[in-house]
C-alpha positions, 0 to 999 in steps of 0.5 A: 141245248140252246147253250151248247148250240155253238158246239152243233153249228159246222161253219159254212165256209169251213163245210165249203172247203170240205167240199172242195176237198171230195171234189180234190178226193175224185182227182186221187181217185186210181179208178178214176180215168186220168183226163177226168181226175185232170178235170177234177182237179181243174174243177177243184180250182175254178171253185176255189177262185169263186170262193175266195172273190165271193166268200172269203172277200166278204169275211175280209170285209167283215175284219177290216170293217171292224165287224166283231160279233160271232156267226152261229158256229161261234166264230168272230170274222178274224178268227174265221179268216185265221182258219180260212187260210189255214185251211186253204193253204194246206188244200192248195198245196194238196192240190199240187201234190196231186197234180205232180205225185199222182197225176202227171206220172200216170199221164205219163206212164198210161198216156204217154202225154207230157208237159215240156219246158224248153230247157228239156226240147228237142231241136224239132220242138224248138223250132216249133216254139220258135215260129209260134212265138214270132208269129202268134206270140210277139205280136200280142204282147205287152211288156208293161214298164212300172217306174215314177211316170208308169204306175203299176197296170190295172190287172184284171181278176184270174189273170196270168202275169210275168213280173220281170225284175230288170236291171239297165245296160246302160245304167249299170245297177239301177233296178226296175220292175215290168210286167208282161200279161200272159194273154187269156186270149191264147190257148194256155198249153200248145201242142208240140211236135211228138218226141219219140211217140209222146205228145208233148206239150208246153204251156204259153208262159213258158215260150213267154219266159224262153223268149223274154229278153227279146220284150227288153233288149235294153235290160238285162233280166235279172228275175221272173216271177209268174204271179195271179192275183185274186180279186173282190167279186161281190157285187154291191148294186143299187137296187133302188137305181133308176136305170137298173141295167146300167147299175148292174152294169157298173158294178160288173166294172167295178169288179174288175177293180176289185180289192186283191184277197189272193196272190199266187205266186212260185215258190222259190220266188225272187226276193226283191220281186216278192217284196216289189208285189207284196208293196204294190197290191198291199197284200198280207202275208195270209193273202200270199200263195206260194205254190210249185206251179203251174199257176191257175189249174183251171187250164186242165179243164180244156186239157182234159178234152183234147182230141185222142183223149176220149178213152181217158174219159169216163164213157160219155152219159147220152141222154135217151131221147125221148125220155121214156115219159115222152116215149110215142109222142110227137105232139108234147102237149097232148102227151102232157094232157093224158098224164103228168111226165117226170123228166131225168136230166142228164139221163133224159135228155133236156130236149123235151124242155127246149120242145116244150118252148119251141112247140109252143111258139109256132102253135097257133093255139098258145096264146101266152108263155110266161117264164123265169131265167136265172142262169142260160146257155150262150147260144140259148135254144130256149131263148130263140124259141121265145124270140121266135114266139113274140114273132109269132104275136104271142104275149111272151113275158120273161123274167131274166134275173139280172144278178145271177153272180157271173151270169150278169152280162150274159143275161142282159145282153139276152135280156135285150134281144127278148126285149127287141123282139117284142118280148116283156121283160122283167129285171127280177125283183128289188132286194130278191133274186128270182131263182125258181125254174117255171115255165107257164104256157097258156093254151086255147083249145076246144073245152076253154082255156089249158095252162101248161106248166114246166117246174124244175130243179134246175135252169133253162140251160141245155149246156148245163143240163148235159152235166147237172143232175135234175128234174123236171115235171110237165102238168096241165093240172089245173089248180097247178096251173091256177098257181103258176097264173098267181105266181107269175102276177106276183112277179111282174106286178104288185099282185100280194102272195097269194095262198097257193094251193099247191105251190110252196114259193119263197119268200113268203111261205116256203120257210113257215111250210118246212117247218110245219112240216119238220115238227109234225114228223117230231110229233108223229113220232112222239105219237107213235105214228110213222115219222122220217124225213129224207131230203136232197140239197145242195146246201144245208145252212139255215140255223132254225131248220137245223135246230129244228131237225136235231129236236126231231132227231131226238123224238126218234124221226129217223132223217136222211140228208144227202147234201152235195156241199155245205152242211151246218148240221153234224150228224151222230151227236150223242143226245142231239142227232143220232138219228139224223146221217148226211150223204154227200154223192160227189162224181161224175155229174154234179148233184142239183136236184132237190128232194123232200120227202116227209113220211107224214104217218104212213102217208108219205109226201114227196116235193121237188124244187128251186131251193136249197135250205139256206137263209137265202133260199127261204127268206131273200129269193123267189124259190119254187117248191112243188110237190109230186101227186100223180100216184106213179111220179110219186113212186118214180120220185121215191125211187129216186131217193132210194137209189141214192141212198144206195150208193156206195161209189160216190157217197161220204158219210159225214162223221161227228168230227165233221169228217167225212168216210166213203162207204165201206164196202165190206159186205156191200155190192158196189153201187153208183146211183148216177150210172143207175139211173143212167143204164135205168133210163137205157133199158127203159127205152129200149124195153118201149122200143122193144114193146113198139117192136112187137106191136100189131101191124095194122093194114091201111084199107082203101076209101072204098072199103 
């Protein structure tokens, strides 16, 4: 097999791009409402710029380094970024092809909403853009001239720009370039006046280019061409730097200047513009996107929420608070006392983490929290408890990783408000990131000393939370607890990995744990014994777990993958993965859990976590992997799985060729497991209420009696 392992390996960015593609599948989606396919479509965006500041940056790298030597799919880095364009390409113009043959007619038709040029105004909306342009517009920009004294302007990364080819009135025929910012300060699109009971709207570039001539009363405008440039966004930091903050710091800056990898420009675009840009940014001919506009669909993402919308939208997920494991209970470590409690975010609502921290710190019992940060919200609840606790005197240590990408600057600036509060910070760990979800609050109370413990699948941030699919376990269990302490010295100090006694933590032990746990369900299954691996992650990359799952697969372990995004494995191989099906569930809320379930001869185990299975994951992180013992969680956990594994809505088997199907339903009931275990956590609460409801009322006697 090892000959043939190139055959069996899928390209990771090549898998991203497929990934891309189920997300762009939910904006086609007829079923799906307008304003979300919109949103859809705007998310499908927003991924394809990080994947090219990040993923295709670092394989143009690689070529212009001269880097030759093949990936484990067998491909060199040039013959990688031939097909990354290729296939980038054709999705953006699947992208735009959706946007106007599907999308913007249905806007139209069901909405009555619709995008305007000026050329297609009525009087009224004229006037309108009149006045926003002399008022709010003009003042703002900056029409930038490029000649021998006026070198072409730094543009920064995403940004929206008109390059404007100008001919002199008064020297006839000479020929110059300009350039005019669209500012991101600004709303992209403004509402217009109504015109026969459509709202209308107009896009800021559009006023800008209706109004141009009045940046360049000298020139006569010969050519307007809108033009977004991508940049390199990987981050080379110096982790051996003496000021860490201040090299994280710098490197952001140089992110700004980073090279172009990406131009974005109209079709049908002026020649000598072309060719004036393509000169200046040293772009390729594979680097330039010619597209029908409008430029930067991430905009529909705010589109898709504006007021009068929200019967386009999906109906809204409202967490049930409490969650039902919460249900009764005002004091939240008392609750956690008499039994471990399983969270389901967005289903449950994420307040009870943010509860757990802000009890902790007005408690006059707590005398330490220790926790980890990778990315937070901007207004961060969790963040002002811990300020709040270090006020309180508590010994509050926090490890805010500094190189979570494009969460860099909003983490040191929380770095350093927990740092004026009295708070010890630690930066992460050189040569590591800290991604794994842990929360450690050291309790006194009358049998000694309790250790309370938070351990997720996702971050400290109730924005995300609200959209992100995850869990969380609360526990005191001591030998839990015992392992948190050691993790926690291992983090800040120069404590050695300890030997866990539950805790699976990267990098130093999680990688030789799945594949212990892998090959016992290969040899079970040789055996006879009961065998199967079910697991849930966002990426499946990593080359030796892959290899290690196809030899399963042909001992007969049945595995089940559901992977969100990147898969290198490839199902339904004959001879090599039979056994083996990969789900991807892409819709209303982003999958990011992650789930390990091993059958382990009829004694199944079950664990949730940090990590994806990725080389990064197992071998350049700290990760967190732990598992669920508490008999009635475990159930609830399988659960979980199950449920999953019965979508037939938003689920895609991936197929031998790398392709990927929906469910055909054909003899099956429609299930969506995300709005299961919404209405699963609905009717739970409302069976405690009705439970509450039907109690004995207990009458209050006097003193006396």
């Amino acid at each position: 097999m090892a000959s043939d392992k190139n055959k069996y390996y899928y390209n990771r960015e090549l898998s991203w791009m497929d990934f891309n593609a189920r997300v762009l599948e939910e904006a086609q989606k007829k079923e799906n409402p307008i304003m979300e396919r919109l949103r859809f479509l705007a998310i499908t965006g927003s991924n394809l710029d990080e994947f090219f500041m990040v993923r295709v940056a670092g394989v143009k790298s690689q070529v212009n380094s001269g880097y030759t030597k093949p990936d484990d799919s067998g491909l060199t880095p040039k013959e990688l970024l031939a097909a990354l364009e290729k296939k980038t390409h054709a999705f953006m113009e699947k992208q735009y092809s959706c946007l106007y043959r599907s999308i913007l007619p249905v806007l139209k038709k069901q909405a009555d909403m619709e995008f305007l040029t000026p050329d297609r105004m009525d009087d009224e909306q004229l006037r309108f853009i009149d006045a926003y342009f002399h008022r709010v517009l003009f003042p703002v920009l900056t029409p930038l001239a490029v000649d021998s004294s006026r070198p072409f302007p730094m543009l920064a990364n995403k940004s929206l720009n008109l390059a404007v080819r100008l001919s002199s009135k008064e020297n006839k025929g000479e020929k110059c370039f300009a350039v005019v910012q669209v500012p991101s300060i600004l709303p992209r699109f403004t509402e217009l006046p109504k015109h026969e009971g459509t709202r209308c709207f107009v896009l800021l570039e559009d006023i800008i280019t209706y109004y141009l001539e009045e940046l360049f009363e000298l020139h006569e405008i010969k050519a307007i061409c809108p033009f977004r440039i991508t940049r390199n966004s990987d981050l080379t930091i110096d982790e051996e730097a003496d000021d860490f903050m201040y090299e994280i710091q710098k490197s952001i800056k140089r992110r700004k200047r980073g090279r172009p990898v990406r131009l974005e420009i109209l079709q049908h675009a002026d020649s000598d513009t072309k060719k004036f840009l393509f000169k200046t940014l040293d772009i390729s001919d594979g680097e330039v996107y010619e597209i029908q506009g409008p430029i930067d669909l991430t905009f529909f993402s705010k589109f898709a929420g504006i007021s009068g919308s929200e019967s386009l939208c999906f109906a809204p997920i409202r967490p049930t608070s409490p969650p039902g494991d919460f249900w009764g209970y005002t004091d939240i470590f008392k609750a956690i006392r008499e039994g471990d409690r399983l969270v389901h975010h967005p289903y449950e609502t994420f307040d009870c983490v943010v509860q757990f921290i802000a009890q902790a710190a007005e408690d006059e019992n707590v005398l330490a929290i220790k926790q980890t940060l990778y990315r937070v919200s901007g207004n961060s609840p969790i963040i002002a408890s811990l300020i709040k606790a270090a006020e309180n005197g508590k010994q509050v240590t926090v490890l805010v990783e500094l190189k979570a990408r494009f969460d860099e600057e909003n983490n040191i600036n929380w770095a350093r408000k927990l740092e004026k509060a009295g708070c010890h910070v630690i930066y992460g760990l050189t040569g590591l990131k800290t991604h794994c979800k842990i929360a450690l609050v050291v309790r006194r109370e009358e049998d000694g000393i309790r250790r309370y413990l938070h351990l997720g699948t996702g971050n400290y941030n109730d924005s995300t939370a609200k959209i992100y699919t995850d869990l969380g376990l609360f526990t005191c269990n001591e030998q839990f607890g015992s392992d948190a302490s050691s993790l926690f010295n291992v983090i800040t100090g120069y404590s050695r990995p300890p030997e866990y006694k539950h805790f699976i933590v990267a990098p130093h032990g999680m990688r030789d744990f799945f594949v212990y746990m892998v090959k016992r369900e290969t040899e079970n299954a040789r055996k006879g014994l009961p065998s199967g691996i079910t697991v849930k992650v966002n990426s499946l990359v990593d080359p030796e777990l892959i290899e290690l799952l196809y030899e399963a697969s042909q001992a007969g372990v049945r595995i089940r993958l559901i992977v969100r995004g990147i898969c290198c494995l490839i199902p339904g191989i004959e001879g090599v993965s039979e056994n083996i099906t990969v789900m991807s569930i892409v819709g209303q809320l982003l999958e990011h859990s992650r789930i390990f379930r091993f059958e382990n001869a009829g004694n199944p185990r079950i664990y949730m976590g940090s990590a994806d299975w990725m080389p990064r994951n197992l071998d350049r992180r700290v990760e967190l992997v732990f598992p669920i013992e508490d008999e009635k969680q475990k159930e609830r956990a399988f659960g979980i799985l199950d449920t999953m594994l019965r979508d037939t809505t938003n689920a895609r088997y991936m197929q031998s060729d790398t392709s990927y199907e929906h469910v055909d339903l054909r003899g099956k009931q429609k299930v969506s497991s995300q709005l299961t275990f919404y209405h699963e956590a609905q009717e739970r609460l409302k069976a405690l209420q009705a439970i509450e409801k039907d109690s004995i009322l207990i009458p209050i006697h006097s003193a006396d009696e």
